[in-house]
N, C-alpha and C positions, 0 to 999 in steps of 0.2 A: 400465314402470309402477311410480310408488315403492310402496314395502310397509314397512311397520313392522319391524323385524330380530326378526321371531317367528314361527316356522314354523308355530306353531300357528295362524295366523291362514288361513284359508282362499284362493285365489285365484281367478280369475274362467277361466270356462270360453273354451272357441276362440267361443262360440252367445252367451255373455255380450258377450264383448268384440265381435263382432262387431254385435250386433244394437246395443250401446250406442255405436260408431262410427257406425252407420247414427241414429241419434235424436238425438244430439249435432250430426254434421253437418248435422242439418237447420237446430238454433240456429246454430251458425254461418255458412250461408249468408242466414241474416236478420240476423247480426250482434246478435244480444242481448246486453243490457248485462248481465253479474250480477253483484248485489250481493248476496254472503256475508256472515252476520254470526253469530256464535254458534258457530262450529265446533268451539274449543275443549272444548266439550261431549260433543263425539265423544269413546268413547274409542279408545284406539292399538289396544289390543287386548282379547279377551272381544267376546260378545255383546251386543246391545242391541237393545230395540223403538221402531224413531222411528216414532211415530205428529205424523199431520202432517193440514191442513185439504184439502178437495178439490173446487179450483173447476173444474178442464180435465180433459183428457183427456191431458193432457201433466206431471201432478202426478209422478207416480212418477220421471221423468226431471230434471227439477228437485230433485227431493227428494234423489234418491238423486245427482244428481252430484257433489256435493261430497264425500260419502265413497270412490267410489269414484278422483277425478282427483286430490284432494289428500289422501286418506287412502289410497288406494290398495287401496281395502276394496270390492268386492263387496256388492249390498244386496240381497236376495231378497226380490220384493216380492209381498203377500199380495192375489190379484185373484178377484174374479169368473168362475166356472169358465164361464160364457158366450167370454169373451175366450178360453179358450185351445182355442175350438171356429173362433176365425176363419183362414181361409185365410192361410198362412204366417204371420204375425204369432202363433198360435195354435201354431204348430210351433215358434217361435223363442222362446216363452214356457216352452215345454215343455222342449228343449233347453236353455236358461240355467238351470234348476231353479227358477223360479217358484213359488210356492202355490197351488192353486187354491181355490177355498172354493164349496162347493156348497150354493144356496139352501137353507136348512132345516135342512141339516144340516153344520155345520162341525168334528165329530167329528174327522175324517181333517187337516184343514187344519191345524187346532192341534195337534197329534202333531206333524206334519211341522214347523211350526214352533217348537215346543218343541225336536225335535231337532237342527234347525240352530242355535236358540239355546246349546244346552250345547257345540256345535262352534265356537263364539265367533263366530256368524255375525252381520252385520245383518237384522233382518227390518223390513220397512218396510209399517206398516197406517196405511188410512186408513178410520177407526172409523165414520164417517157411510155407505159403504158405497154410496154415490150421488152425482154432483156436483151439491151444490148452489147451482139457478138464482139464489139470489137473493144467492148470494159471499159468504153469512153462514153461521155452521156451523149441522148440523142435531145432532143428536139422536146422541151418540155409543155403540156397540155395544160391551162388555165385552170383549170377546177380547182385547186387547191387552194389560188387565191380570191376565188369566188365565196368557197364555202366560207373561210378562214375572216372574211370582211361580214357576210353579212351573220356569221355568228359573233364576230366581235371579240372574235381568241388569234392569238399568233400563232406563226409559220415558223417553225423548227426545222432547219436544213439538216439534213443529217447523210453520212455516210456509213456505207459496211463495204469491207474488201477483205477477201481472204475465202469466203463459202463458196465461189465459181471452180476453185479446185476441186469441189464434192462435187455438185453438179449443177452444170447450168447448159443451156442453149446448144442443141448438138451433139452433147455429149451423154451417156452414162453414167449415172454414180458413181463415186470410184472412191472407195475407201480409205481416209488418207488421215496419219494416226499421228493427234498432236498439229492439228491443222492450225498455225494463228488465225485468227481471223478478227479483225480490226471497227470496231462501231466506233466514230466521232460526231456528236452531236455539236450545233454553232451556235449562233448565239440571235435569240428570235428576232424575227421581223413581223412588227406591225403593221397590217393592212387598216388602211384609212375608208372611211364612207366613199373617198370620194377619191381614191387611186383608182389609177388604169390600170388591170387587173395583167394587162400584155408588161408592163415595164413592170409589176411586182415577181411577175415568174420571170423575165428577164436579170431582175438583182437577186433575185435565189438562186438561181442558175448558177447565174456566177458565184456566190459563194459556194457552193456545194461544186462547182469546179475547182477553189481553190480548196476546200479543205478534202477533195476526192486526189489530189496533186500531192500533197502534202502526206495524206496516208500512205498511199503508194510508193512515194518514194522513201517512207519509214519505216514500211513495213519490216517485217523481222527476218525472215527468208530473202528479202531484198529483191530486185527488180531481173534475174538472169536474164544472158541475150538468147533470144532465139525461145523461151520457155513460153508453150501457147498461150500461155496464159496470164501475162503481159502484156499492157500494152504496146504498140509498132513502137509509140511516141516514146519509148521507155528501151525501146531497141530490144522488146519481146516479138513475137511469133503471132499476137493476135492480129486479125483483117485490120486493116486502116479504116478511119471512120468512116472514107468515101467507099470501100468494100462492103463494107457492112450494112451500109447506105443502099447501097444496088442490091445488095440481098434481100433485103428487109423489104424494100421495095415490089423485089419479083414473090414473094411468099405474098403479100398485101396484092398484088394483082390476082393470086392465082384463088383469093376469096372470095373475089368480087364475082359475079354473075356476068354472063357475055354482054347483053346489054350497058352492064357498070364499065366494060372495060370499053364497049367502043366511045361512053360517050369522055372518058376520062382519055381517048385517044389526041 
């Protein structure tokens, strides 16, 4: 595995590399095309938070492969502590040193990732916190530019588009042979001591809307009308943001407890 000639730079556990042979090999036995663009942005060494868009269930492994296969860097990525309660999948998350982040309360999660940040690690968030149905981003969570200031490493926008064909949100797997699938990394943003943490995830937002616009419409199988898996804005078949809005909405009601919901009435 190359590595940058800095020892400080962390390496990847026996539970890492393993579980990441096992999720790789999957793309490769469908043959997925990828097209890398932006890498340069990585840096060699030091910390960073790539915050990235989250259409599948397969974002984390798209996101995070190009730093780990051509940078040779390890990416810890920051997940919903749901995931790491699932059978084996949930032990291999545990074991690789994952994040967990516990609805309500992400006290614990951002420590933990703060302190992998000042160990020159990657942490890798995806700020929407939910995949969203309609392949357009929602509504981005602060933490990323919380950790990212007071560890004193940049903010890495990044996109992937093309793995919601295999599976994401609603759907079944679906075996799809020679899938493109597109990672664009942008170009980082410095979090200051003394930025408003609301306008820092405000101007990543926006970039990672334009470079999520830009892939989309470059992509190599191109945008079909009516294909569900395009966006509306693109004259695809997926929910419009405000559909997907009212969805995501009633699934987040139907978690809450009777009391949660009358007083949120």
């Amino acid at each position: 595995m190359p590595r940058p000639d800095d020892p400080s730079n962390p390496a990847a556990g026996l539970v890492y590399r393993f579980a990441a042979w096992l999720a790789f090999a999957v793309m490769r036995l469908q043959r997925w095309r990828f097209t890398v663009e932006g890498g340069e942005y990585l840096p060699l060494v030091g910390g960073a938070v790539i915050v990235s868009n989250h259409t599948s269930f397969w974002d984390f492994f798209t996101t995070g492969r190009f730093p780990y296969i051509g940078r040779g860097r390890p990416v810890r990525i920051l997940a919903k502590e749901s995931l790491f309660r699932v059978p084996v999948f949930g032990y291999c998350m545990r074991k690789a040193e994952h994040i967990p982040v516990h609805r309500g309360s992400g006290t614990k999660a951002l420590s933990s990732a703060v302190e992998a940040l000042r160990d020159g690690e990657f942490v890798l968030v995806l700020p929407e916190q939910t995949i969203s149905p309609a392949f357009e981003l929602l509504p981005f969570k602060r933490g990323a530019a919380r950790m990212a200031g007071m560890a004193g490493v940049p903010l890495i926008p990044a996109v992937s588009w093309g793995s919601h064909r295999f599976h994401t949100v609603g759907r079944r797997p679906r075996w799809v042979w020679k899938l493109p699938v597109t990672v664009r990394y942008g170009e980082p943003l410095v979090v200051g001591s003394d930025d408003d943490h609301v306008e820092v995830m405000s101007e990543l937002r926006r970039r990672i809307s334009v470079l999520l616009d830009e892939v989309q419409r470059g992509y190599p199988d191109g945008t079909p009308d009516g294909a569900w898996w395009v966006p509306a804005r693109l004259g695809g078949g997926a929910p419009t943001p405000e559909d997907a809005e009212a969805f995501l909405r009633r699934v987040a009601d139907g978690w809450r407890s009777p009391p949660e919901r009358r007083r949120s009435a």
